[in-house]
mmCIF file as gemmi writes it, N, C-alpha and C atoms, coordinates in Angstrom:
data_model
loop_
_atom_site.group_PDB
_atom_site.id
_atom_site.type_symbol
_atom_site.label_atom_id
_atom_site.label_alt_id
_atom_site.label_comp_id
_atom_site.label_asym_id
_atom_site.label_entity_id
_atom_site.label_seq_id
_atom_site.pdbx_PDB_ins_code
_atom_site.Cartn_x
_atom_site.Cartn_y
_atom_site.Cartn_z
_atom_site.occupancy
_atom_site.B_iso_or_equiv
_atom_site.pdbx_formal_charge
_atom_site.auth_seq_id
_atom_site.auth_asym_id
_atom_site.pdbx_PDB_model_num
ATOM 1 N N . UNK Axp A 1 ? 33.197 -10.716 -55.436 1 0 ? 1 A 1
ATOM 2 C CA . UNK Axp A 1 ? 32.22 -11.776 -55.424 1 0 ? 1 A 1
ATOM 3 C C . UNK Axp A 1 ? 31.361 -11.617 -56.687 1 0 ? 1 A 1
ATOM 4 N N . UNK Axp A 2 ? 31.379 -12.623 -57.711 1 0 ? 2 A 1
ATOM 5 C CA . UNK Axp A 2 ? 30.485 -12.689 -58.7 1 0 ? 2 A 1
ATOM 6 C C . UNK Axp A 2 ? 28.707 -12.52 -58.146 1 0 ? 2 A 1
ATOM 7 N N . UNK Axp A 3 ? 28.014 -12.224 -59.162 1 0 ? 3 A 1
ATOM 8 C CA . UNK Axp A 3 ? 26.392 -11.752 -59.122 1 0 ? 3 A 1
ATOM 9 C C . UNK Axp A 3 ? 26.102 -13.146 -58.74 1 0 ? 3 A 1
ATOM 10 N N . UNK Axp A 4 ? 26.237 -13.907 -59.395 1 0 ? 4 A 1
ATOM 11 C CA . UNK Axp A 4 ? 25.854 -15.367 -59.555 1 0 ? 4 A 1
ATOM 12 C C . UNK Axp A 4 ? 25.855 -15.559 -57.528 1 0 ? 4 A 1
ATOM 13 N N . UNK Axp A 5 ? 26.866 -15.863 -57.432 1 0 ? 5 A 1
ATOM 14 C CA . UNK Axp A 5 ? 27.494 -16.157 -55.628 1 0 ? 5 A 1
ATOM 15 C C . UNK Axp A 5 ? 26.99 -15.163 -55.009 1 0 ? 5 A 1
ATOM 16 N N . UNK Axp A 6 ? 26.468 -13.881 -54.88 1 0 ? 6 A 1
ATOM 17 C CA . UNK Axp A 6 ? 25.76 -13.199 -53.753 1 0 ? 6 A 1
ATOM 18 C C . UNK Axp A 6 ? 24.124 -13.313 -54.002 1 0 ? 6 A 1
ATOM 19 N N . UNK Axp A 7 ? 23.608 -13.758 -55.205 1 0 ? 7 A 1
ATOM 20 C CA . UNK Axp A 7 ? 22.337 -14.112 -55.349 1 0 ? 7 A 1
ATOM 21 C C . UNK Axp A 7 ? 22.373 -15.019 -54.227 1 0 ? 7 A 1
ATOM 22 N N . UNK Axp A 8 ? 23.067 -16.196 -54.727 1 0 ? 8 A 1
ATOM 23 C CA . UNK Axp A 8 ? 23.303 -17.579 -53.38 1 0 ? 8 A 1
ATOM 24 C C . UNK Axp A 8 ? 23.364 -17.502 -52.36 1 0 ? 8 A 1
ATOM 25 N N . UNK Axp A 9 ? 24.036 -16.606 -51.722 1 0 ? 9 A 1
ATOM 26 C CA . UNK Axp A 9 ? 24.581 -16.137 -50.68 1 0 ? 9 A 1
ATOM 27 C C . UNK Axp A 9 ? 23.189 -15.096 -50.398 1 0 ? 9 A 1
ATOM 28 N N . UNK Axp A 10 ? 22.573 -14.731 -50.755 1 0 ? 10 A 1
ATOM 29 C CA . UNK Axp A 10 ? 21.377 -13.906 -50.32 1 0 ? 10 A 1
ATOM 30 C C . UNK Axp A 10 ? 20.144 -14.593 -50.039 1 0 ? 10 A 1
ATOM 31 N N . UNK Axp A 11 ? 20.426 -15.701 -50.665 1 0 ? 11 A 1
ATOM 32 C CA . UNK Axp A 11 ? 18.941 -16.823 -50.517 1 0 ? 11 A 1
ATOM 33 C C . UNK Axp A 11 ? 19.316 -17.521 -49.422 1 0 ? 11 A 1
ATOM 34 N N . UNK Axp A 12 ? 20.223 -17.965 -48.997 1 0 ? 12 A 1
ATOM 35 C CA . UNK Axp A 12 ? 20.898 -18.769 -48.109 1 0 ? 12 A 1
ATOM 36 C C . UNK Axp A 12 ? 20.612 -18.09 -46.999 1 0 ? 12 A 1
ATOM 37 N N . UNK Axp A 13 ? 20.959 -16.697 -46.907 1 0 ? 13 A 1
ATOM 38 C CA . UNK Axp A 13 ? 20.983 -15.614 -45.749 1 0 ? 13 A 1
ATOM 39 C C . UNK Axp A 13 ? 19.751 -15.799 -45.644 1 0 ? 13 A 1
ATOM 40 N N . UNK Axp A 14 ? 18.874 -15.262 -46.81 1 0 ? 14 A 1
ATOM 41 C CA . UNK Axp A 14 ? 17.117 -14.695 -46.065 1 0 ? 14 A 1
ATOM 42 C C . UNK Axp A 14 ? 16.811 -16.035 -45.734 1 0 ? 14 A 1
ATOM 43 N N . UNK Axp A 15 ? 16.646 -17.368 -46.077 1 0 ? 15 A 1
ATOM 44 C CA . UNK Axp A 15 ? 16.334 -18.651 -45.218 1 0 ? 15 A 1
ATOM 45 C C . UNK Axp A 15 ? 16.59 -19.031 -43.926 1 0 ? 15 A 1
ATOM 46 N N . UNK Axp A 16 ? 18.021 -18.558 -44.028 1 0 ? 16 A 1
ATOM 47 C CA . UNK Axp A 16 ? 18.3 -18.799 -42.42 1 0 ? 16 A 1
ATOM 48 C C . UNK Axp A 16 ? 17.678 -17.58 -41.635 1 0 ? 16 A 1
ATOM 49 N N . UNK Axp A 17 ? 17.571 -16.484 -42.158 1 0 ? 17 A 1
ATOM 50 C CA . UNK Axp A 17 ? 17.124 -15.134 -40.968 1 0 ? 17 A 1
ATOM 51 C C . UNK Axp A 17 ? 15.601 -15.653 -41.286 1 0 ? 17 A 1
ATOM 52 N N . UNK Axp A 18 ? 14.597 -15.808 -42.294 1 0 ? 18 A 1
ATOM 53 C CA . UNK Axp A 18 ? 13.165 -16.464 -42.064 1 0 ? 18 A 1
ATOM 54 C C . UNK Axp A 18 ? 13.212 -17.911 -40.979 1 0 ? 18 A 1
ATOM 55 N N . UNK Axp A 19 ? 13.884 -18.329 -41.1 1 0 ? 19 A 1
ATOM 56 C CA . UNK Axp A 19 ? 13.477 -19.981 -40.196 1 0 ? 19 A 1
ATOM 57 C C . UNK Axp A 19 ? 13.855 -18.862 -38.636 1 0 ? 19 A 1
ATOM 58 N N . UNK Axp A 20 ? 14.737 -17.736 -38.623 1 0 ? 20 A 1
ATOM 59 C CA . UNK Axp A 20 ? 15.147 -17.607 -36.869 1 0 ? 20 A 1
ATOM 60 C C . UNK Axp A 20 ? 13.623 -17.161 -36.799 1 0 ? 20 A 1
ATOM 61 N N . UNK Axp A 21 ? 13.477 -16.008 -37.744 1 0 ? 21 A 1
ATOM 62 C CA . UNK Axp A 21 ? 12.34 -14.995 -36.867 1 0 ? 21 A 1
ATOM 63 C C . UNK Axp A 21 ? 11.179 -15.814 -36.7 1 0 ? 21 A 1
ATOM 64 N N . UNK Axp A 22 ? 10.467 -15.282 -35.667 1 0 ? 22 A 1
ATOM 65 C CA . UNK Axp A 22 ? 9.594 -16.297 -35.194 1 0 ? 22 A 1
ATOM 66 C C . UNK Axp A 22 ? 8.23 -15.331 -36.165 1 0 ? 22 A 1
ATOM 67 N N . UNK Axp A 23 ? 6.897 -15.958 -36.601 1 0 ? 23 A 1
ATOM 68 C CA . UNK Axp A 23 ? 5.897 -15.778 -36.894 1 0 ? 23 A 1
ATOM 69 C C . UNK Axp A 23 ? 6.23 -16.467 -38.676 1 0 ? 23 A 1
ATOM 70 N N . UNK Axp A 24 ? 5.086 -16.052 -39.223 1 0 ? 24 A 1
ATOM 71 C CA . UNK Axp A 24 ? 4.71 -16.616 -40.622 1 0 ? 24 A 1
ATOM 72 C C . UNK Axp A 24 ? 5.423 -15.377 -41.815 1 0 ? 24 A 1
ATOM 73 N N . UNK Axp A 25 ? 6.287 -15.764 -42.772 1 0 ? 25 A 1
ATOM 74 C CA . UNK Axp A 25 ? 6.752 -14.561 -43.431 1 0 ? 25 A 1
ATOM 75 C C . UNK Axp A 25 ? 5.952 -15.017 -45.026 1 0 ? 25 A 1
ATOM 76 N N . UNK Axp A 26 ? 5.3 -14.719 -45.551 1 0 ? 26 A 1
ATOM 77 C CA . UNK Axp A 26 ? 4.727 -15.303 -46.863 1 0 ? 26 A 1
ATOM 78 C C . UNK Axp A 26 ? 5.136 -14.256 -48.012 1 0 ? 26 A 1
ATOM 79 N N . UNK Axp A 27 ? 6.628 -14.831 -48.567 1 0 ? 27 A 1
ATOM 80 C CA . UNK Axp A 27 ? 7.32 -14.464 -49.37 1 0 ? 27 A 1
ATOM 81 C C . UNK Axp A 27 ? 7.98 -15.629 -50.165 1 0 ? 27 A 1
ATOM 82 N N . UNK Axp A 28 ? 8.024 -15.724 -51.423 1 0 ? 28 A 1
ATOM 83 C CA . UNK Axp A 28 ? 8.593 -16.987 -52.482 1 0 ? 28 A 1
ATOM 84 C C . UNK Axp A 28 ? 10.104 -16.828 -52.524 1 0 ? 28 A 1
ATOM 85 N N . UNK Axp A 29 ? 11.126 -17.659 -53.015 1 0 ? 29 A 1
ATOM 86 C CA . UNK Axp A 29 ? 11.935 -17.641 -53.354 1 0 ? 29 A 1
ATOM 87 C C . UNK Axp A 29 ? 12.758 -16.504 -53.791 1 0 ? 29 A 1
ATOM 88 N N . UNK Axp A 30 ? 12.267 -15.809 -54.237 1 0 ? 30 A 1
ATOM 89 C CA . UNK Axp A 30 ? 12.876 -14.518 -55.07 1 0 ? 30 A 1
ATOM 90 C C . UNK Axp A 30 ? 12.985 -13.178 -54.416 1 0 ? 30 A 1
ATOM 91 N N . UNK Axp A 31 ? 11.845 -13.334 -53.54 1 0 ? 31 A 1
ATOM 92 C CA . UNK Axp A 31 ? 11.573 -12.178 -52.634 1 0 ? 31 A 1
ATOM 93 C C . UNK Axp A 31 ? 12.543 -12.265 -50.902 1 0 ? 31 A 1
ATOM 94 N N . UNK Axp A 32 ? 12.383 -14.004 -51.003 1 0 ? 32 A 1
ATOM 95 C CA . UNK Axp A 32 ? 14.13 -14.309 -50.215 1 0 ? 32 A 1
ATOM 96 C C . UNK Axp A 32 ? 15.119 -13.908 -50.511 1 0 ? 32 A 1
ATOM 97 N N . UNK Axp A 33 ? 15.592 -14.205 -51.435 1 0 ? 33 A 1
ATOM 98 C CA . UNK Axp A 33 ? 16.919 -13.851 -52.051 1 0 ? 33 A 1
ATOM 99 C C . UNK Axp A 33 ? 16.922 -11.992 -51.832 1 0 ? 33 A 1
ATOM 100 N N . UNK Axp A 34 ? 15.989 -11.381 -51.981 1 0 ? 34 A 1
ATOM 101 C CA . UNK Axp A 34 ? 16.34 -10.033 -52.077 1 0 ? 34 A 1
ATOM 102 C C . UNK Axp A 34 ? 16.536 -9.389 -51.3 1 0 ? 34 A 1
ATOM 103 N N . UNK Axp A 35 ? 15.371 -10.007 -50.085 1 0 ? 35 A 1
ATOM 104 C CA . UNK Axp A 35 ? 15.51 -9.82 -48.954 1 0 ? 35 A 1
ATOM 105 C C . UNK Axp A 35 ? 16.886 -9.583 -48.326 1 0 ? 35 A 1
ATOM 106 N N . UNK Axp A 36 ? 17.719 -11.191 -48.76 1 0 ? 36 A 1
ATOM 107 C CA . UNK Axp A 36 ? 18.854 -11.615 -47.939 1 0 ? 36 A 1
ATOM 108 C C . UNK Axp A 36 ? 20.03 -10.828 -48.688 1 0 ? 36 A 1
ATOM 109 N N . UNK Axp A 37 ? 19.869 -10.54 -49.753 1 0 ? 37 A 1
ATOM 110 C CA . UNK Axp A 37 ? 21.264 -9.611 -49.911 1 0 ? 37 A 1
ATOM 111 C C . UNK Axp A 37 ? 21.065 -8.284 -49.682 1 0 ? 37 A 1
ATOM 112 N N . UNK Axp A 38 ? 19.702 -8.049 -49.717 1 0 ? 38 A 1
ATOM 113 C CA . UNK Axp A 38 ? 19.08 -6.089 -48.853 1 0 ? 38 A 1
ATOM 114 C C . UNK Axp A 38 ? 20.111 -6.215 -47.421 1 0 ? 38 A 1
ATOM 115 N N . UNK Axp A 39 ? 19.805 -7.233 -46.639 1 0 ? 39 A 1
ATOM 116 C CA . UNK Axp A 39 ? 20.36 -7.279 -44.747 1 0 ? 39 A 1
ATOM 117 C C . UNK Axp A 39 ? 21.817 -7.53 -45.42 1 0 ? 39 A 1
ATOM 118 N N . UNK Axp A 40 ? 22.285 -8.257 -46.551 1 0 ? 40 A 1
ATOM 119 C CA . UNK Axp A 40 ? 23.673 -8.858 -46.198 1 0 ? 40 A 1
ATOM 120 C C . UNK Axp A 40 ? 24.335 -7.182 -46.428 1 0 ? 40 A 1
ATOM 121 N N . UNK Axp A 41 ? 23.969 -6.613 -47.649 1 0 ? 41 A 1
ATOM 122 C CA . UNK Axp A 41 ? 24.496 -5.078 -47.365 1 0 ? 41 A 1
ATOM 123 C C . UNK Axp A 41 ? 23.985 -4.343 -46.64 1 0 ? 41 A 1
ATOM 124 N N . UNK Axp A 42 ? 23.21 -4.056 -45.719 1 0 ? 42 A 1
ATOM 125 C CA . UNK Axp A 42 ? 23.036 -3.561 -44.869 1 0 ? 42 A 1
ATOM 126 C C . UNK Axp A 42 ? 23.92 -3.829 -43.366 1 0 ? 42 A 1
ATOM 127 N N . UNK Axp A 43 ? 24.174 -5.057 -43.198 1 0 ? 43 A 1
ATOM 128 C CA . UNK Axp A 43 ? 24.892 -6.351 -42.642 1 0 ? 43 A 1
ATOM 129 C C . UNK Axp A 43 ? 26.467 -5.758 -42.558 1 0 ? 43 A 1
ATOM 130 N N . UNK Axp A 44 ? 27.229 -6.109 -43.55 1 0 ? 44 A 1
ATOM 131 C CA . UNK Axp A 44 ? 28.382 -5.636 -44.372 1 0 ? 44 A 1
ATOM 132 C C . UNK Axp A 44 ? 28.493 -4.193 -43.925 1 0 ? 44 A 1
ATOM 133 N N . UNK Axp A 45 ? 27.523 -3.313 -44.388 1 0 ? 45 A 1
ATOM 134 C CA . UNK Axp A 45 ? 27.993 -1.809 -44.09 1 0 ? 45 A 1
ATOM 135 C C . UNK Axp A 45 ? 28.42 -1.198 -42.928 1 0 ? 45 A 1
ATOM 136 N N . UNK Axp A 46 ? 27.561 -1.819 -41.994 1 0 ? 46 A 1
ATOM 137 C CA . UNK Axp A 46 ? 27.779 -1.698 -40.664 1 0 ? 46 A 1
ATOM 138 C C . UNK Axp A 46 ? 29.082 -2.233 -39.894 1 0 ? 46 A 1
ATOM 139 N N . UNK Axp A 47 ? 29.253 -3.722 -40.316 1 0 ? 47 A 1
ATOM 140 C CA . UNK Axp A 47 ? 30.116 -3.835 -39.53 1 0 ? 47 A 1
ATOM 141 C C . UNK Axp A 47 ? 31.777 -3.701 -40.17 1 0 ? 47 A 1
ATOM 142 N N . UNK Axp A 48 ? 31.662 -2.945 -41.475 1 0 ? 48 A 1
ATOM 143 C CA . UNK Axp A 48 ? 32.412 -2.375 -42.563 1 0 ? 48 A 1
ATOM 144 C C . UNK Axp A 48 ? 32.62 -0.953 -41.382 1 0 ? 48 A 1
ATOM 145 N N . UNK Axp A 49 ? 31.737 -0.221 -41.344 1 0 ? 49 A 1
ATOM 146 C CA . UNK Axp A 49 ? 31.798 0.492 -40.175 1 0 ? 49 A 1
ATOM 147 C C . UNK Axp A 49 ? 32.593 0.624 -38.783 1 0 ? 49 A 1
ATOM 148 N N . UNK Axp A 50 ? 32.333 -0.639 -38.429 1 0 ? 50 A 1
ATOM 149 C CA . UNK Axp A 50 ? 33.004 -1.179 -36.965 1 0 ? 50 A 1
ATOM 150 C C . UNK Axp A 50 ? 34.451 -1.171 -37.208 1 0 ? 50 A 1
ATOM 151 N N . UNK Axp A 51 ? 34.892 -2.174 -37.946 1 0 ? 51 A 1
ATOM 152 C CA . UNK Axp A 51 ? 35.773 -2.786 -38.091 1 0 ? 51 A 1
ATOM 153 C C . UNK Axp A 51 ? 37.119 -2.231 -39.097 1 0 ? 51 A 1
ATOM 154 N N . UNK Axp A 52 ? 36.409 -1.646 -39.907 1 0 ? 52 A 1
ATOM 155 C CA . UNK Axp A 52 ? 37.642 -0.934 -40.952 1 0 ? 52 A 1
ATOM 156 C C . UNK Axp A 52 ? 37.351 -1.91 -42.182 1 0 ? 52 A 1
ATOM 157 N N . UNK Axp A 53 ? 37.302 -3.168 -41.934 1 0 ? 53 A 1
ATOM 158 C CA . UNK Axp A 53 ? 37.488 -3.726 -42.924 1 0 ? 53 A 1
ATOM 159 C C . UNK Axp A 53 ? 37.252 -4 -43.954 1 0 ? 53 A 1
ATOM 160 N N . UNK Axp A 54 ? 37.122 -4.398 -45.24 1 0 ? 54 A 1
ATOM 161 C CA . UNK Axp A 54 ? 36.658 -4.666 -46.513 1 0 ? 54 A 1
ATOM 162 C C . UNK Axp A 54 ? 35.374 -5.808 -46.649 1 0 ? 54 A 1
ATOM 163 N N . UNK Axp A 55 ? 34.468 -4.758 -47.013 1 0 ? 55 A 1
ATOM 164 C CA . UNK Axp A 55 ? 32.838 -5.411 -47.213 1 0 ? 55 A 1
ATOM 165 C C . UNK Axp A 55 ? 33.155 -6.863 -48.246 1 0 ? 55 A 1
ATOM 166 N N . UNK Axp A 56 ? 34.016 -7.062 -49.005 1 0 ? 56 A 1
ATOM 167 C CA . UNK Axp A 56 ? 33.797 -8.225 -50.106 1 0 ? 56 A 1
ATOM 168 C C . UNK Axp A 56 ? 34.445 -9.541 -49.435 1 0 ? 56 A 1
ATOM 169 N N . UNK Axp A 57 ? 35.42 -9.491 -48.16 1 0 ? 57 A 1
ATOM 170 C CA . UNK Axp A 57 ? 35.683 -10.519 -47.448 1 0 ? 57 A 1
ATOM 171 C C . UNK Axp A 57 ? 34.967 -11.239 -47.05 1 0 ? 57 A 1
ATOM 172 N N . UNK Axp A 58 ? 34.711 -12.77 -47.141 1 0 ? 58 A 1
ATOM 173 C CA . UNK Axp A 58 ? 33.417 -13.613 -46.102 1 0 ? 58 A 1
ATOM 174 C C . UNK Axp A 58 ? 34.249 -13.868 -45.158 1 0 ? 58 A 1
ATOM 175 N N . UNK Axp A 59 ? 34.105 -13.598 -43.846 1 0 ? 59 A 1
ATOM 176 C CA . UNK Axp A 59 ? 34.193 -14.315 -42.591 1 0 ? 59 A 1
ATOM 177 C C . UNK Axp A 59 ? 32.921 -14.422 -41.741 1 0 ? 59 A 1
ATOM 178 N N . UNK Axp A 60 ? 33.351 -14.988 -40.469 1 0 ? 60 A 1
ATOM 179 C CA . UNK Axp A 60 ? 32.397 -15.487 -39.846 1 0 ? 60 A 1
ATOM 180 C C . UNK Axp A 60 ? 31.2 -14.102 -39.157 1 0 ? 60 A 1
ATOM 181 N N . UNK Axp A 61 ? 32.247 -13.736 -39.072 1 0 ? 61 A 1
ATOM 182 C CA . UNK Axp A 61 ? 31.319 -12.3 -38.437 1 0 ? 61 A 1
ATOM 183 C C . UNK Axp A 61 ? 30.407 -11.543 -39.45 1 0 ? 61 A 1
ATOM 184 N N . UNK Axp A 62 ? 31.217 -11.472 -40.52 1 0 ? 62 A 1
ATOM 185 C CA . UNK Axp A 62 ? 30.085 -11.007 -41.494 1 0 ? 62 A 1
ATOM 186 C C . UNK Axp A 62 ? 29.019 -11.829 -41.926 1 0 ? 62 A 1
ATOM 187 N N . UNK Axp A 63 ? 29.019 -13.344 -42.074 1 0 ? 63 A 1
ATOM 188 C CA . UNK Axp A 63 ? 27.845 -13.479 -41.721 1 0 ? 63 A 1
ATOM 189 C C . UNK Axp A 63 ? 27.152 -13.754 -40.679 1 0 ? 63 A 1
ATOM 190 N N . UNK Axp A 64 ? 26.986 -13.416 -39.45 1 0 ? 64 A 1
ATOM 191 C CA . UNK Axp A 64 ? 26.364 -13.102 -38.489 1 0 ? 64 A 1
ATOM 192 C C . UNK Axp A 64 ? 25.58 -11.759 -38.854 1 0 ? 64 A 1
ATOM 193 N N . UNK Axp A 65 ? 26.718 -10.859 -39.375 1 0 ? 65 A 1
ATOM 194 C CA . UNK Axp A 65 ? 26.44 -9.16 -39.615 1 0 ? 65 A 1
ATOM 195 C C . UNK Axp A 65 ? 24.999 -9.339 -40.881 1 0 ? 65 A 1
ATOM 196 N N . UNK Axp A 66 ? 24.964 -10.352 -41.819 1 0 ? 66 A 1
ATOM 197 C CA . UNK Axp A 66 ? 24.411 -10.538 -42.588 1 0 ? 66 A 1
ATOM 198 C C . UNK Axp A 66 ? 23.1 -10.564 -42.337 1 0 ? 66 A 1
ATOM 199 N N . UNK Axp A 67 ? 22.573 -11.853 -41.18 1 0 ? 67 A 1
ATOM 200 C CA . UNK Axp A 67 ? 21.74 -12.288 -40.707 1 0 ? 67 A 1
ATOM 201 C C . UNK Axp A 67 ? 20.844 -11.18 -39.628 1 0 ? 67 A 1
ATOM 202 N N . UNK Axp A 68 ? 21.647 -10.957 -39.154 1 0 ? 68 A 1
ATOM 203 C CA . UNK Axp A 68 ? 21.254 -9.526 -38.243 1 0 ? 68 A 1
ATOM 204 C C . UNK Axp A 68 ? 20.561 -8.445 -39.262 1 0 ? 68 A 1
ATOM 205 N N . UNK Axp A 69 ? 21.346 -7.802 -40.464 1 0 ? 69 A 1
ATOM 206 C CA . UNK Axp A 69 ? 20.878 -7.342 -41.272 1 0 ? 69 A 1
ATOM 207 C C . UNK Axp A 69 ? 19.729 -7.586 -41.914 1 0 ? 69 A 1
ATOM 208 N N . UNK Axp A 70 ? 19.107 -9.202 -42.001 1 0 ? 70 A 1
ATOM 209 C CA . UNK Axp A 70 ? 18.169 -9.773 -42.882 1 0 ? 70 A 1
ATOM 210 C C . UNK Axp A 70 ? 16.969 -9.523 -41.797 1 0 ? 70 A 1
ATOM 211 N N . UNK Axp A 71 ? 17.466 -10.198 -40.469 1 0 ? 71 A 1
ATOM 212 C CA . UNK Axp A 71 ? 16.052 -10.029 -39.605 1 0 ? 71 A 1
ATOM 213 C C . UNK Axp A 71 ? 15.782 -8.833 -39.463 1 0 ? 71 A 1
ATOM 214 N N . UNK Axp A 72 ? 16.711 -7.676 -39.08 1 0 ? 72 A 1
ATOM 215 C CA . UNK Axp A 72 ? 15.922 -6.267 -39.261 1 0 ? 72 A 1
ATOM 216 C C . UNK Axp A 72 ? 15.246 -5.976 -40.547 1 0 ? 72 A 1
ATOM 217 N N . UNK Axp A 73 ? 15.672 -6.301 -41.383 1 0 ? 73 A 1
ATOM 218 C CA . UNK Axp A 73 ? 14.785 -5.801 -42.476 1 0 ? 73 A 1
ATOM 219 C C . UNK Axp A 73 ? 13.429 -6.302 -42.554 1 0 ? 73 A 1
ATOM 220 N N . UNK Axp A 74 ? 13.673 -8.229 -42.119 1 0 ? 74 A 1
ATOM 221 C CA . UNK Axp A 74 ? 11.896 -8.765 -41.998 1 0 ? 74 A 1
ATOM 222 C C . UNK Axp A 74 ? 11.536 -8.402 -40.777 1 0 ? 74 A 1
ATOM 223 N N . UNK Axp A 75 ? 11.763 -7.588 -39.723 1 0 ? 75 A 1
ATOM 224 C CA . UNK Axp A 75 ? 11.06 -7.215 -38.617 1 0 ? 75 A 1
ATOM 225 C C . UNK Axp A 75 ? 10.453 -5.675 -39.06 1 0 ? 75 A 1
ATOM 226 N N . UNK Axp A 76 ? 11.491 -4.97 -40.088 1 0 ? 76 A 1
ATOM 227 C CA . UNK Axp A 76 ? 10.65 -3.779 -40.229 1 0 ? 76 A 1
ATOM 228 C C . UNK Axp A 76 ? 9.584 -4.347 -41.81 1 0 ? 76 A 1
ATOM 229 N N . UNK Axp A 77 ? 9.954 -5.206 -42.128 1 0 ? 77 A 1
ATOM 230 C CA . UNK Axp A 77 ? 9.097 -5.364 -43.282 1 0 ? 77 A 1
ATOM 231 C C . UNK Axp A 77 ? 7.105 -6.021 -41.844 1 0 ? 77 A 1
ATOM 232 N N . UNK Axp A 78 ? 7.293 -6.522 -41.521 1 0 ? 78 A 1
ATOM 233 C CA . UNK Axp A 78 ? 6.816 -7.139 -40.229 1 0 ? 78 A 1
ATOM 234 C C . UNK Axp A 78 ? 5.51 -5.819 -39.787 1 0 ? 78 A 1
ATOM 235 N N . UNK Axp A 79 ? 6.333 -5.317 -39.419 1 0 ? 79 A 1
ATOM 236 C CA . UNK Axp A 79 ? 6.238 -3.765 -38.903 1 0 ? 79 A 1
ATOM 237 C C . UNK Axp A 79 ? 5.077 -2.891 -39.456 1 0 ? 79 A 1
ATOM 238 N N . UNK Axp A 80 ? 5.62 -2.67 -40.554 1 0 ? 80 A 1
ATOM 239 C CA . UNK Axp A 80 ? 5.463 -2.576 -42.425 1 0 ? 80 A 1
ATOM 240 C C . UNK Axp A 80 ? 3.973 -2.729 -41.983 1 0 ? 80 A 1
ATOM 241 N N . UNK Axp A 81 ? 3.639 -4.393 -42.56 1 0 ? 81 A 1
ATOM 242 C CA . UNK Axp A 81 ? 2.572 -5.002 -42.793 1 0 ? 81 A 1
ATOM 243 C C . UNK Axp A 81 ? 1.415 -4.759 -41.869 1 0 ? 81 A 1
ATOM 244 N N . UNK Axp A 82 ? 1.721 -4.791 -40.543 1 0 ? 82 A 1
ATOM 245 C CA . UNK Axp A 82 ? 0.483 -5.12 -39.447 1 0 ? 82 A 1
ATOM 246 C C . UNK Axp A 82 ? 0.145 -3.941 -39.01 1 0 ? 82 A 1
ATOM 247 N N . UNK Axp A 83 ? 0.846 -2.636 -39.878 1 0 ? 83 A 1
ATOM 248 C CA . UNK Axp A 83 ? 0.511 -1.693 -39.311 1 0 ? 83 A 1
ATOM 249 C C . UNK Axp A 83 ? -0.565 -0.732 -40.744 1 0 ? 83 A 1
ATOM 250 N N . UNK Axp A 84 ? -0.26 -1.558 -41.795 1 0 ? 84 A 1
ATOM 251 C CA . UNK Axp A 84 ? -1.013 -1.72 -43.08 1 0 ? 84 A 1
ATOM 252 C C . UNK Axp A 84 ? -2.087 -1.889 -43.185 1 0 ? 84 A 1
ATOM 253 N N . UNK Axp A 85 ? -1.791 -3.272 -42.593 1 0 ? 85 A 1
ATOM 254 C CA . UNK Axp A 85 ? -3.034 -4.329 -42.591 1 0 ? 85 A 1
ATOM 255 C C . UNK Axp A 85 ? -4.482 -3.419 -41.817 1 0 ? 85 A 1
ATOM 256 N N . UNK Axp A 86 ? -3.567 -2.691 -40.611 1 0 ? 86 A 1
ATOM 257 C CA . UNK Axp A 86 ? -4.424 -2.294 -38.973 1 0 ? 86 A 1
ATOM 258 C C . UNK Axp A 86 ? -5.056 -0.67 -39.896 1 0 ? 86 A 1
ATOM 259 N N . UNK Axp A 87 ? -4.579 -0.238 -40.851 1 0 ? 87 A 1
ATOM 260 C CA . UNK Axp A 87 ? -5.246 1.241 -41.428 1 0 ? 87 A 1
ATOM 261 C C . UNK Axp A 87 ? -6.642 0.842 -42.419 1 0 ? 87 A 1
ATOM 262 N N . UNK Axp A 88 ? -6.16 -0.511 -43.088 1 0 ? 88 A 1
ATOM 263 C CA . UNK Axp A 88 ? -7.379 -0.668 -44.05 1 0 ? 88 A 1
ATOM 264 C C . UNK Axp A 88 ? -8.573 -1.222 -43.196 1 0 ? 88 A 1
């Protein structure tokens, strides 16, 4: 997969995993995208894990695996914050 196509594919991901998770995520464009290819390999590794199979294939499951990947990351980014926010 070219750089170009998993940038895409990472913005695409963190949009769809921001619109599931429920609350306010206040992050721009760029910080989507990084987001969404952080979960899509995180995503990928795992079920690279499961399955045997080769992380650079798109099927359907991997992106599910993707999305799963993206919301854990904004639930611990989530996490992160309010527990930040709760020290200062």
């Amino acid at each position: 997969m070219s750089i170009l196509a998993f940038i895409l594919f990472g913005l695409v991901i963190g949009l769809l995993a921001r619109a599931i998770m429920p609350g306010r995520q206040s992050m721009g464009l760029v910080a989507t995208a990084l987001v969404g290819m952080a979960g899509s390999l995180i995503g990928g590794l795992i079920g690279n894990l499961i399955s045997g199979d080769s992380i650079a294939h798109l099927r359907g499951a991997g992106i599910i695996g993707s999305i799963l990947g993206t919301l854990f990351l904004l639930f611990l980014m989530g996490y992160a914050g309010r527990h930040r926010r709760a020290l200062t």
